[in-house]
N, C-alpha and C positions, 0 to 999 in steps of 0.2 A: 293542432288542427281541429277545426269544430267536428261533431260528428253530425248533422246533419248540413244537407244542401244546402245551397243559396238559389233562390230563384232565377238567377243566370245562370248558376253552375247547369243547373235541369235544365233550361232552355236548350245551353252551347250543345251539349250532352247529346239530347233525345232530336234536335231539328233538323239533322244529315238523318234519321231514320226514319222523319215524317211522308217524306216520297215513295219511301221503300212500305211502308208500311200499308200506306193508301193505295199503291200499286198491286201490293200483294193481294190484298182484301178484295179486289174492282177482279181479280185472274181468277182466285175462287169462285167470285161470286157470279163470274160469267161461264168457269166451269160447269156452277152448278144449275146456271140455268140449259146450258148443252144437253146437260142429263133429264132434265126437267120436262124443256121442250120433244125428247125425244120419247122419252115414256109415253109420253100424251099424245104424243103423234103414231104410238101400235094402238093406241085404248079409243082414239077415236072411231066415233060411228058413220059419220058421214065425210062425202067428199069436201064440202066445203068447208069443215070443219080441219076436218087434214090439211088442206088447200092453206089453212089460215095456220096452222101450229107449224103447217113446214116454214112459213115465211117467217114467222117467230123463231124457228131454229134456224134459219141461215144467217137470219141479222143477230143468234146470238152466239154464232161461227165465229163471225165475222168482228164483234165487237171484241169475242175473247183474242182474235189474231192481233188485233189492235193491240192489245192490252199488254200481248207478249212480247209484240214487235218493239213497244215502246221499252219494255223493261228488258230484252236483250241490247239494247242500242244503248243504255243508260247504264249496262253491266248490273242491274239488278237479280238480274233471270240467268242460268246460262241450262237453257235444256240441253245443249250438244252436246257437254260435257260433266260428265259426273265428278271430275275431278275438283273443277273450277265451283260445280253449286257447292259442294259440299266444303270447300276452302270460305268460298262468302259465307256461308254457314256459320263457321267456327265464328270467321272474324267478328258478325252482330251479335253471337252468344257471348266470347267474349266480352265486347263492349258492353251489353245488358250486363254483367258477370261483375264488371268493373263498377258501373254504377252502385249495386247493391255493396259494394264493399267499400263504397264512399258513404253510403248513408249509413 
């Protein structure tokens, strides 16, 4: 067996983790604007300035519930249970696990 990949082997490989990966990244990243919006929203000086960060935190509520709704529905996420994230867990480390010991 050769010891490095073939350009399909990596494609077949890594492309069931391309959703999971983009999904994860969009839950962070709207995590992080939760926190973002809400700091700024004590530091604010004015009403209308507040007035404007709350509207930026509820649509970044609201986009992260998205985010989650999609990746609990698609068995990406499983907040309710710590048994189930941490089984999905192993399984992609795994998988990453196995890659590297193909190349």
């Amino acid at each position: 067996m050769s010891t490095t990949m073939t350009k399909e082997m990596l494609v077949k490989a890594i492309k069931p983790m391309d959703d999971l990966a983009i999904a994860t990244d969009l839950l962070l990243s709207a995590k992080s604007a939760v926190r973002t919006y809400a700091i700024a929203l004590t530091e604010a000086a004015t009403p209308r300035v507040r007035k404007a960060l709350r509207s930026q935190l509820d649509t970044a509520i609201d986009t992260h519930q998205k985010i989650a709704d999609y990746m609990i529905k698609n068995e990406m996420y499983h907040p309710y249970s710590i048994d189930e994230q941490v089984e999905h867990d192993l399984e992609k480390s795994d998988k990453v696990l196995g890659l590297v010991k193909e190349v």
